[in-house]
Predicted model as a PDB file, atoms N, CA, C, CB and O in Angstrom, pLDDT in the B-factor column:
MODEL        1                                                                  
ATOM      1  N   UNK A   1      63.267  73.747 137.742  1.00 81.00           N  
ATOM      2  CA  UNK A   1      64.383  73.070 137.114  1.00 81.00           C  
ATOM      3  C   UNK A   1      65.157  72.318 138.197  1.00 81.00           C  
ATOM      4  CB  UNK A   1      65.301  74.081 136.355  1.00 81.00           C  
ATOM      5  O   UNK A   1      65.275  72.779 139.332  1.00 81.00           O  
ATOM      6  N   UNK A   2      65.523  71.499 137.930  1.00 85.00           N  
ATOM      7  CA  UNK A   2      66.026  70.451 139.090  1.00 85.00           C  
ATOM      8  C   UNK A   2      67.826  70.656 139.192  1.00 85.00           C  
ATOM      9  CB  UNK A   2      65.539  68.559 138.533  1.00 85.00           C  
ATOM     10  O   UNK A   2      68.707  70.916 138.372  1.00 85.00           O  
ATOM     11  N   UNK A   3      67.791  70.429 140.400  1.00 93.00           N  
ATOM     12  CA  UNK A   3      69.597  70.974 140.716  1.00 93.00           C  
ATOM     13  C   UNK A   3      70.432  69.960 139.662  1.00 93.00           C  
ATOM     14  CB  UNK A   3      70.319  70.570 142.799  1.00 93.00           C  
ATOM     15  O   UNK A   3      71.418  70.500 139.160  1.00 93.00           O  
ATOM     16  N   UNK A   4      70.220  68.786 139.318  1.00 92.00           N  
ATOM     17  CA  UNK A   4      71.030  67.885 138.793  1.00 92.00           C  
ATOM     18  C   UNK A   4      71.476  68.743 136.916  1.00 92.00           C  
ATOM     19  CB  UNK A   4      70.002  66.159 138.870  1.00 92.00           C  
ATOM     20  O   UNK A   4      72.613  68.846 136.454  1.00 92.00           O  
ATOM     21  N   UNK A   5      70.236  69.182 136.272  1.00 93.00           N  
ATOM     22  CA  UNK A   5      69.676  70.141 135.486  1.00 93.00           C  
ATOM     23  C   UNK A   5      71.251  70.798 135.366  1.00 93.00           C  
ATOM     24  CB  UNK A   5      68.272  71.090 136.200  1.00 93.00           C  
ATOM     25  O   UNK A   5      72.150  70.448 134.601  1.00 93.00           O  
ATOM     26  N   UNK A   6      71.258  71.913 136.432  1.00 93.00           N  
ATOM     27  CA  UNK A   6      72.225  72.754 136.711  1.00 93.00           C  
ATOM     28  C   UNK A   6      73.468  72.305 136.872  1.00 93.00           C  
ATOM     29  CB  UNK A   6      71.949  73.364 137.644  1.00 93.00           C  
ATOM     30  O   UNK A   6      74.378  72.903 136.298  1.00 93.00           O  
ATOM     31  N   UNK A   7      73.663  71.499 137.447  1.00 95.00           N  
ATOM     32  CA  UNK A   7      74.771  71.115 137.537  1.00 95.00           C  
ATOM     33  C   UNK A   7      75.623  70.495 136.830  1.00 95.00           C  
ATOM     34  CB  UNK A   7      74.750  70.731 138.179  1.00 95.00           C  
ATOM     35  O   UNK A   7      76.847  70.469 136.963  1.00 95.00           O  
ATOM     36  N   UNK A   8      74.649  69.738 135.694  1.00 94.00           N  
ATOM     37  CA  UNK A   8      75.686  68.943 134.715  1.00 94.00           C  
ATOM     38  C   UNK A   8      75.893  69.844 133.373  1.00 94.00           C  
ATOM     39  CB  UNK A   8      75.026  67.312 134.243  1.00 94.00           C  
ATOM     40  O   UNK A   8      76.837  69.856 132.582  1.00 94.00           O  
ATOM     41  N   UNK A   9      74.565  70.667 133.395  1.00 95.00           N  
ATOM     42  CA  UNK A   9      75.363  71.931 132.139  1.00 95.00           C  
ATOM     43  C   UNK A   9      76.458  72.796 133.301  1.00 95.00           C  
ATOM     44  CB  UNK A   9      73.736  73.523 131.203  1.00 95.00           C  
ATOM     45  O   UNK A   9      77.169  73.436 132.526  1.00 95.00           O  
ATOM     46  N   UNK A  10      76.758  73.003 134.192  1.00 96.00           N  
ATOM     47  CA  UNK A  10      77.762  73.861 134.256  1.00 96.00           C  
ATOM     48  C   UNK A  10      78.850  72.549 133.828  1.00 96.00           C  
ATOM     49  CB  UNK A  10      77.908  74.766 135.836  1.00 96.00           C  
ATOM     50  O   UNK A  10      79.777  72.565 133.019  1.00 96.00           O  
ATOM     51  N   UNK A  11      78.460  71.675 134.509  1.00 96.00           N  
ATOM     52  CA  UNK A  11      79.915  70.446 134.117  1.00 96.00           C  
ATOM     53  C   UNK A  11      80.580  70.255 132.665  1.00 96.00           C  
ATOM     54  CB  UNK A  11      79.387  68.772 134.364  1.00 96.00           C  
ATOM     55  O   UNK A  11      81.694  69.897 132.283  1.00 96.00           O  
ATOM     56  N   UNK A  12      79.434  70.644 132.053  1.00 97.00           N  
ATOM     57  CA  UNK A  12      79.374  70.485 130.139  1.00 97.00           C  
ATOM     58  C   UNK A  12      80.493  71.712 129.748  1.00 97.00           C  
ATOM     59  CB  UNK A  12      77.329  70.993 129.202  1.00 97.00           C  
ATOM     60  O   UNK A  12      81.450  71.543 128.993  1.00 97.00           O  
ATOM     61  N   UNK A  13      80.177  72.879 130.383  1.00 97.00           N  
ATOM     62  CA  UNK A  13      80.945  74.016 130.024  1.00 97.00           C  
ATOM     63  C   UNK A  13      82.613  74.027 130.559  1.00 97.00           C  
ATOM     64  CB  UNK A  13      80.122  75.246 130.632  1.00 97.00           C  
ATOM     65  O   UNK A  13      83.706  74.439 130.170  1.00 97.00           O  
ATOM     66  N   UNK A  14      81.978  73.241 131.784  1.00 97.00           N  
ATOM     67  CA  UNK A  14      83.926  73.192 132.473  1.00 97.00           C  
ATOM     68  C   UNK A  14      84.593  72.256 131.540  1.00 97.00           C  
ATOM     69  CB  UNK A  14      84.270  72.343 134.412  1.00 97.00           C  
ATOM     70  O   UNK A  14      85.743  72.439 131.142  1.00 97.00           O  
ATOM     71  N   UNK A  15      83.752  71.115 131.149  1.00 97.00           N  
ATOM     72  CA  UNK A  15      84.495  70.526 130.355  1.00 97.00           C  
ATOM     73  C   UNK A  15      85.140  70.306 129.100  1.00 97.00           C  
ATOM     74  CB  UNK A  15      84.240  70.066 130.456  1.00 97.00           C  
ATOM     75  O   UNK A  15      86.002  69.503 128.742  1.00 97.00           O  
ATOM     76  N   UNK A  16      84.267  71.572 128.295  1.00 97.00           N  
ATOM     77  CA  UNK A  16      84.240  71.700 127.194  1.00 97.00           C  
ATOM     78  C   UNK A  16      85.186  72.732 127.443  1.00 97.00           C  
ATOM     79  CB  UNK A  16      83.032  71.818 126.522  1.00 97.00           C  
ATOM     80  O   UNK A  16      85.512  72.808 126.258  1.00 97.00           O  
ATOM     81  N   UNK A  17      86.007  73.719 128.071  1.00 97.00           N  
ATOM     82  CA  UNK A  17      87.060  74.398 128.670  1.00 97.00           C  
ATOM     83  C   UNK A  17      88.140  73.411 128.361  1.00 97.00           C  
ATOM     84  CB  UNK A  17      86.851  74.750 130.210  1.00 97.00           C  
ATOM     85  O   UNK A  17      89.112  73.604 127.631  1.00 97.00           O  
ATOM     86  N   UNK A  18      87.798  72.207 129.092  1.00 97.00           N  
ATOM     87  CA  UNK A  18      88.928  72.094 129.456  1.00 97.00           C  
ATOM     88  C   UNK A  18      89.834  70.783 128.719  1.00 97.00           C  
ATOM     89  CB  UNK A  18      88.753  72.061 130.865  1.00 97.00           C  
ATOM     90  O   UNK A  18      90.897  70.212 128.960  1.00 97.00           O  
ATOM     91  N   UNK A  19      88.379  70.646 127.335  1.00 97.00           N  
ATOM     92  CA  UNK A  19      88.977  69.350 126.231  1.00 97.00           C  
ATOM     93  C   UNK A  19      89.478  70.245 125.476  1.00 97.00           C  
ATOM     94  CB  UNK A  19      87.900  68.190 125.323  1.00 97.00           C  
ATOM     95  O   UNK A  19      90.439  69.837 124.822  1.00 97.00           O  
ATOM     96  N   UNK A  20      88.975  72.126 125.194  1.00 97.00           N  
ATOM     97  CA  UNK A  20      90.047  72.792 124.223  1.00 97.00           C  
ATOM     98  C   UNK A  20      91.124  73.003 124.749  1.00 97.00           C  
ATOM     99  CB  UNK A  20      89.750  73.994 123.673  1.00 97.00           C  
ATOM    100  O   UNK A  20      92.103  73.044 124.003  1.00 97.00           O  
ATOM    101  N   UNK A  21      91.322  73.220 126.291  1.00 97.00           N  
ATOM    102  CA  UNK A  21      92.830  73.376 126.573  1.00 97.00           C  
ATOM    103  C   UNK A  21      93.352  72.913 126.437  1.00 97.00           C  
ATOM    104  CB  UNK A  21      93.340  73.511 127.261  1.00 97.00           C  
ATOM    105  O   UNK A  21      94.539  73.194 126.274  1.00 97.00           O  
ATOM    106  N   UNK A  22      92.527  71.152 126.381  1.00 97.00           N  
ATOM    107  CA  UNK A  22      94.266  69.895 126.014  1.00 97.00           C  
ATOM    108  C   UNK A  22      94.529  70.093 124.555  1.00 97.00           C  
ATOM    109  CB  UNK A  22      94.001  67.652 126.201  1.00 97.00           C  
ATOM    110  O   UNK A  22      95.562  69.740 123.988  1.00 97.00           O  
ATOM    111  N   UNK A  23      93.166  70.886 123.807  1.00 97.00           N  
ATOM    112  CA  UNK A  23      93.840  70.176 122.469  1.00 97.00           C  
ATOM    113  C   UNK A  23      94.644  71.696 122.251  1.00 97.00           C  
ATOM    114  CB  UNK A  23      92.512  69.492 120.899  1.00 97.00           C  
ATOM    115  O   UNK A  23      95.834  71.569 121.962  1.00 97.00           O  
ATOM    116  N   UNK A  24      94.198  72.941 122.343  1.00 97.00           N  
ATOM    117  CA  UNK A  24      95.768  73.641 122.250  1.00 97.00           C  
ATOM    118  C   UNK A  24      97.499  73.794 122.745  1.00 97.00           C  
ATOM    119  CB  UNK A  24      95.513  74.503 122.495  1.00 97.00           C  
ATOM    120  O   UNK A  24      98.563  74.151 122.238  1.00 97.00           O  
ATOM    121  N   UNK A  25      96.957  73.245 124.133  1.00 97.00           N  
ATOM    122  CA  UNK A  25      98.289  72.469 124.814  1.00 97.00           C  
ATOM    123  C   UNK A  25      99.136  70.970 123.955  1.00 97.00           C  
ATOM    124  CB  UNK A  25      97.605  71.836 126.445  1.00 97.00           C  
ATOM    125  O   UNK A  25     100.322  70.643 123.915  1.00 97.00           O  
ATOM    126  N   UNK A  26      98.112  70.453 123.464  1.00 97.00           N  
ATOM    127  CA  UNK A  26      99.031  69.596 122.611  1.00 97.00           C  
ATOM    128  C   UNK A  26      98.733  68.192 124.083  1.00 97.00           C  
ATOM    129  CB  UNK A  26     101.146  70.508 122.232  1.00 97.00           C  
ATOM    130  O   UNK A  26      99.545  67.291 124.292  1.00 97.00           O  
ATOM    131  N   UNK A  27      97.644  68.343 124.746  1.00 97.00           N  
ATOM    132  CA  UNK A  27      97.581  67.734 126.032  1.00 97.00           C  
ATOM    133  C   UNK A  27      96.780  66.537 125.832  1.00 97.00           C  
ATOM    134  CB  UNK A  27      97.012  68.643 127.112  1.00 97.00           C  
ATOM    135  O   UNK A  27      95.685  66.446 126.387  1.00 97.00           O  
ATOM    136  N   UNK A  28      97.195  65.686 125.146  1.00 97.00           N  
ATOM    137  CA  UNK A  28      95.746  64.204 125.064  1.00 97.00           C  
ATOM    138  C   UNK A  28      95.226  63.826 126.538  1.00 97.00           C  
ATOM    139  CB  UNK A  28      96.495  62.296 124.352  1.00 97.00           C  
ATOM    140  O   UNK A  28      94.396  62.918 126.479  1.00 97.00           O  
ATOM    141  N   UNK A  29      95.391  64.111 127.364  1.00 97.00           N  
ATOM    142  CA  UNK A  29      95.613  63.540 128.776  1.00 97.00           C  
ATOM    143  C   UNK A  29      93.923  64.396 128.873  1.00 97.00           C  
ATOM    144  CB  UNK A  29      97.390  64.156 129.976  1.00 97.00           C  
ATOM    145  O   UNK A  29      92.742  64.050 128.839  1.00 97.00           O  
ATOM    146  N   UNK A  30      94.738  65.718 129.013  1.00 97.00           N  
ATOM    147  CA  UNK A  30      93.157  66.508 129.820  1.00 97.00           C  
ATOM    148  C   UNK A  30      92.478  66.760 128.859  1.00 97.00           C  
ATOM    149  CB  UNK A  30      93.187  68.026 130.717  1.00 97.00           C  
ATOM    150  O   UNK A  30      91.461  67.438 129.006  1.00 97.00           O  
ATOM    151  N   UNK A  31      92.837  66.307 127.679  1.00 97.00           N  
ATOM    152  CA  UNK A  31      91.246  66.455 126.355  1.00 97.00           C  
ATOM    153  C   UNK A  31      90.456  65.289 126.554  1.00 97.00           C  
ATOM    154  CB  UNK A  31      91.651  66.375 124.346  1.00 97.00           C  
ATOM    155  O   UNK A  31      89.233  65.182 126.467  1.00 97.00           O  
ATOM    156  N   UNK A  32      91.211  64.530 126.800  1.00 97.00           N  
ATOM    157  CA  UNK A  32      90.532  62.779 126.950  1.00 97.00           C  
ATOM    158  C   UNK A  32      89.672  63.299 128.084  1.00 97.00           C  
ATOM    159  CB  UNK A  32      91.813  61.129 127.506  1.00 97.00           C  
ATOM    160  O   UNK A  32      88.463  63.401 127.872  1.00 97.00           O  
ATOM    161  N   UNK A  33      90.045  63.557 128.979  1.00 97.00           N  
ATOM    162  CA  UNK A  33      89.279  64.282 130.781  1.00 97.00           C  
ATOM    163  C   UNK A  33      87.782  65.469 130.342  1.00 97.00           C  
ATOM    164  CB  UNK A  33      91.085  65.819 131.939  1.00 97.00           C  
ATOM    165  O   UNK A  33      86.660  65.696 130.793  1.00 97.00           O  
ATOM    166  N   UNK A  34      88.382  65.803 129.563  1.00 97.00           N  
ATOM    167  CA  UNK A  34      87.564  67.039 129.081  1.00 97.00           C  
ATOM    168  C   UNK A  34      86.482  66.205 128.550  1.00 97.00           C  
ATOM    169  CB  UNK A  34      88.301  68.141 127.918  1.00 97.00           C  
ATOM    170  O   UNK A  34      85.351  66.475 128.953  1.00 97.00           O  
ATOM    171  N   UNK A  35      86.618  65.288 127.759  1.00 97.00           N  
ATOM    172  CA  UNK A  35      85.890  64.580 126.874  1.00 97.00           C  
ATOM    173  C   UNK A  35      84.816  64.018 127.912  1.00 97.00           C  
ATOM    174  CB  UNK A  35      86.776  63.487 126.015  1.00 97.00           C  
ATOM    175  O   UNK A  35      83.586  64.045 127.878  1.00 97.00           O  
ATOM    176  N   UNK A  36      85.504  63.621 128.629  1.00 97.00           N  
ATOM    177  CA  UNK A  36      84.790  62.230 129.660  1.00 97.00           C  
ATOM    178  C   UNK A  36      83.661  63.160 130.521  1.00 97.00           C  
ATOM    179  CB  UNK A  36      86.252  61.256 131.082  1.00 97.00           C  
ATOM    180  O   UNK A  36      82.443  62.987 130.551  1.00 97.00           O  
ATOM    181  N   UNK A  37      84.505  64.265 131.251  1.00 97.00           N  
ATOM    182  CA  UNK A  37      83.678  64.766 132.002  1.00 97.00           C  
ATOM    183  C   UNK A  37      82.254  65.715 131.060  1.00 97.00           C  
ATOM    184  CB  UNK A  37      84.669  65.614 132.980  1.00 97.00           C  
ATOM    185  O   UNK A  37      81.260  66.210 131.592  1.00 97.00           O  
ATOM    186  N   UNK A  38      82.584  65.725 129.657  1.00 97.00           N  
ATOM    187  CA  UNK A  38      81.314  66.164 129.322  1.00 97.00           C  
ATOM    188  C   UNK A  38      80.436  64.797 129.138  1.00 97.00           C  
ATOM    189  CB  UNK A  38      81.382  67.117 127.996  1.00 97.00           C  
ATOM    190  O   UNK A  38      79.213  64.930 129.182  1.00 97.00           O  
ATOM    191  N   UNK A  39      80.727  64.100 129.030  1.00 97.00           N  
ATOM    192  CA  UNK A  39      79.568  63.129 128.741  1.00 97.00           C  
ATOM    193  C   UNK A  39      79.180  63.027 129.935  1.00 97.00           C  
ATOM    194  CB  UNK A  39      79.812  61.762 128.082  1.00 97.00           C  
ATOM    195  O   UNK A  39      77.976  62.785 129.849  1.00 97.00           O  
ATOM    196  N   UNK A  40      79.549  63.074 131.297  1.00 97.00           N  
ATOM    197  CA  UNK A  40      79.183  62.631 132.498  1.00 97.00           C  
ATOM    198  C   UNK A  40      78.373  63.980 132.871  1.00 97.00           C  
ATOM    199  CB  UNK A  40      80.453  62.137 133.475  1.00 97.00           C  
ATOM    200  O   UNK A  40      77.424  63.896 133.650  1.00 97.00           O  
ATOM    201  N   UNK A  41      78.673  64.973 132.428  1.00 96.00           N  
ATOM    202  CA  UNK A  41      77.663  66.660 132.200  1.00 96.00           C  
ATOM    203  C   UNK A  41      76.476  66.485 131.505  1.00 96.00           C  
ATOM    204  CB  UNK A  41      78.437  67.965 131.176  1.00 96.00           C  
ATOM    205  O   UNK A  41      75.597  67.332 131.668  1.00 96.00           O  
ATOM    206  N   UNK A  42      76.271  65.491 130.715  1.00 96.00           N  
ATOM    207  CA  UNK A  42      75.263  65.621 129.506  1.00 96.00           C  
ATOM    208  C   UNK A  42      74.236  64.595 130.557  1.00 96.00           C  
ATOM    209  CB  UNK A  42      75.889  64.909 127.570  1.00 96.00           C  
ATOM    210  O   UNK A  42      73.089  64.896 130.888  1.00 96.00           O  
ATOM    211  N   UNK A  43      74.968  63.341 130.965  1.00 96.00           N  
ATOM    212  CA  UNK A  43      73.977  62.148 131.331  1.00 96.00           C  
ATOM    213  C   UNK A  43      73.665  62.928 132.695  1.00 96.00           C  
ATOM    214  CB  UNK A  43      74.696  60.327 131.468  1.00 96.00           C  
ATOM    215  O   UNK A  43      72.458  62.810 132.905  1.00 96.00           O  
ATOM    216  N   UNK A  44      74.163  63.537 133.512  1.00 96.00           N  
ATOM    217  CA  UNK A  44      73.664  64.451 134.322  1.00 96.00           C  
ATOM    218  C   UNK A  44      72.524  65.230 134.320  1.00 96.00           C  
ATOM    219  CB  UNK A  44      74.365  65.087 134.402  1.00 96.00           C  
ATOM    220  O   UNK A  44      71.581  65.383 135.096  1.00 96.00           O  
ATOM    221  N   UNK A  45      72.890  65.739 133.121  1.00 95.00           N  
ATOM    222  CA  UNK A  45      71.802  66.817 132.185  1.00 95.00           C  
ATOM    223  C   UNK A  45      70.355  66.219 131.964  1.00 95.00           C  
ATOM    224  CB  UNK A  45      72.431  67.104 130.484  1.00 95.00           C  
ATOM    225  O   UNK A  45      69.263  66.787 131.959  1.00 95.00           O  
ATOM    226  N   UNK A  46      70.752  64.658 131.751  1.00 95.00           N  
ATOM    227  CA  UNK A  46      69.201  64.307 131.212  1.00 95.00           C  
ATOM    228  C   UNK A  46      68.723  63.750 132.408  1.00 95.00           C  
ATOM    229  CB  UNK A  46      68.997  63.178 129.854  1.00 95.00           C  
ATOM    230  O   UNK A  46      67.562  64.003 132.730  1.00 95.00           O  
ATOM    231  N   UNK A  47      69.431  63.022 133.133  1.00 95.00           N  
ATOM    232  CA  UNK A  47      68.963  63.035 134.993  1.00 95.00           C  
ATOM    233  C   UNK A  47      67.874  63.699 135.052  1.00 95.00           C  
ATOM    234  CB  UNK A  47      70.005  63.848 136.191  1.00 95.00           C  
ATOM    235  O   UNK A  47      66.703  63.438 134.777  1.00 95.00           O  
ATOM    236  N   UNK A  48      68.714  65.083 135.663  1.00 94.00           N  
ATOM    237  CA  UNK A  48      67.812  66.113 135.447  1.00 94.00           C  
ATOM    238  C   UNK A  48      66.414  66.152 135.224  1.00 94.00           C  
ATOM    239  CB  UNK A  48      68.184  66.619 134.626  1.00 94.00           C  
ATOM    240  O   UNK A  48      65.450  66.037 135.981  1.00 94.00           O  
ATOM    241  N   UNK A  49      66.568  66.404 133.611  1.00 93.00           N  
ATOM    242  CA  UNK A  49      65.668  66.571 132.913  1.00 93.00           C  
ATOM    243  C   UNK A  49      64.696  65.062 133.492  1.00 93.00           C  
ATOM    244  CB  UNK A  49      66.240  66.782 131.319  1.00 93.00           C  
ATOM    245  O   UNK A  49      63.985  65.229 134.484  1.00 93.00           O  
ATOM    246  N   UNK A  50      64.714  64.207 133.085  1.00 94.00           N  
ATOM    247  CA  UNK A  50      63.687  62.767 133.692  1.00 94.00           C  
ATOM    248  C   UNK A  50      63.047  63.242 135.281  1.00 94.00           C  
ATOM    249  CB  UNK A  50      64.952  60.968 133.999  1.00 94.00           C  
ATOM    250  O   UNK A  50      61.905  63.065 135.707  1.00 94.00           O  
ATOM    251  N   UNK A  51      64.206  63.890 135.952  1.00 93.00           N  
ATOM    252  CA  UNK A  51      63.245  64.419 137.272  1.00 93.00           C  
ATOM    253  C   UNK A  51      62.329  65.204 137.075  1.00 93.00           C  
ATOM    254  CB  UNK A  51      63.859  65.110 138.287  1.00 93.00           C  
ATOM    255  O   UNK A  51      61.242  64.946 137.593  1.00 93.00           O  
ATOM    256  N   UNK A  52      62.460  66.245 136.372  1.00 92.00           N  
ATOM    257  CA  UNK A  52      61.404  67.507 135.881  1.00 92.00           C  
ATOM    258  C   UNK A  52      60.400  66.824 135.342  1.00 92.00           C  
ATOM    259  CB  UNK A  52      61.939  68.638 134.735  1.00 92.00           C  
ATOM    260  O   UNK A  52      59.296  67.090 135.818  1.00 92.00           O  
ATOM    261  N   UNK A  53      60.438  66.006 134.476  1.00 93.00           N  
ATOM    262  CA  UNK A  53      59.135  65.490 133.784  1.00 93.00           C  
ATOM    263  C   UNK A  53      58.864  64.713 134.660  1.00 93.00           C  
ATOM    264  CB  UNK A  53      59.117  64.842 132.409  1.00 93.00           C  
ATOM    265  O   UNK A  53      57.700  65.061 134.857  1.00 93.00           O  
ATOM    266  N   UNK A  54      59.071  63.782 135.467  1.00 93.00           N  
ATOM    267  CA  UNK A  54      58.309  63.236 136.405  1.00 93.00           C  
ATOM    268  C   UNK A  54      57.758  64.225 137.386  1.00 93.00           C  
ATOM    269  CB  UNK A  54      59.028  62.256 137.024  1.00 93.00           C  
ATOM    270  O   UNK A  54      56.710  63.918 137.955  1.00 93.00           O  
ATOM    271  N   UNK A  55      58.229  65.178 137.612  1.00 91.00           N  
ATOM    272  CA  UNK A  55      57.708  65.763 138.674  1.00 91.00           C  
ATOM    273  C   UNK A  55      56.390  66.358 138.195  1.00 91.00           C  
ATOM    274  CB  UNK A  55      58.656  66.735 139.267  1.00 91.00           C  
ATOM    275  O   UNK A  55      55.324  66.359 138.810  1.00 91.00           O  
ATOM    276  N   UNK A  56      56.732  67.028 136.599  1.00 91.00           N  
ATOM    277  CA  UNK A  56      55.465  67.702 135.925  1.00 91.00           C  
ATOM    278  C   UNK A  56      54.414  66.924 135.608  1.00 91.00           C  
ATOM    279  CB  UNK A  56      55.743  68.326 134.726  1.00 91.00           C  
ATOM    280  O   UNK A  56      53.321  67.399 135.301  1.00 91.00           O  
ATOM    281  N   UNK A  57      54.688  65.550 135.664  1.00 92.00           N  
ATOM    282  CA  UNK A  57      53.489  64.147 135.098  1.00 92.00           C  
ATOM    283  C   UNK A  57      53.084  64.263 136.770  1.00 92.00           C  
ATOM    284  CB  UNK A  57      54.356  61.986 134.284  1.00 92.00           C  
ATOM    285  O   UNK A  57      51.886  64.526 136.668  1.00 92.00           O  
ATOM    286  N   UNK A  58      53.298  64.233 137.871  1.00 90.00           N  
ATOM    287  CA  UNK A  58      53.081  63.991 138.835  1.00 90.00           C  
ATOM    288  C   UNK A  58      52.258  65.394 139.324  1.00 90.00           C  
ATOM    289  CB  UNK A  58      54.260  63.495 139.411  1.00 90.00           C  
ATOM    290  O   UNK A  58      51.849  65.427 140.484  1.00 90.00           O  
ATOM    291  N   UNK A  59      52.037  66.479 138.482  1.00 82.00           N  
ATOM    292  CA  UNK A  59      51.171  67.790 138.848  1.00 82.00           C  
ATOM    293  C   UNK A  59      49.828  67.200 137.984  1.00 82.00           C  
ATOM    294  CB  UNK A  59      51.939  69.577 138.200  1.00 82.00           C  
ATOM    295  O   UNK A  59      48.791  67.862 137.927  1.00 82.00           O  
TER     296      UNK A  59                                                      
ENDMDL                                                                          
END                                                                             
């Protein structure tokens, strides 16, 4: 599994933390943040993933 893999699901989870904290805080600021940084977790995620399958087409 490729580090990028790892790293953007942990990013998915921090962020998904931290778009419910704005929205129980009443916080548009860090839900908007929350928001952003999961999509930037997800396109991470499929990074990732495109390295793994190249690497596995390349076995």
């Amino acid at each position: 599994m490729d580090k990028d893999r790892v790293a953007g699901a942990a990013k998915q989870v921090k962020a998904t933390i931290k778009e419910a904290a704005g929205k129980v805080t009443g916080d548009v600021k860090t839900e908007a943040e929350g928001k952003a940084e999961k999509s930037a977790g997800k396109v991470q995620n499929a990074v990732g993933g495109a390295k793994d399958a190249a690497r596995d087409a390349l076995k």
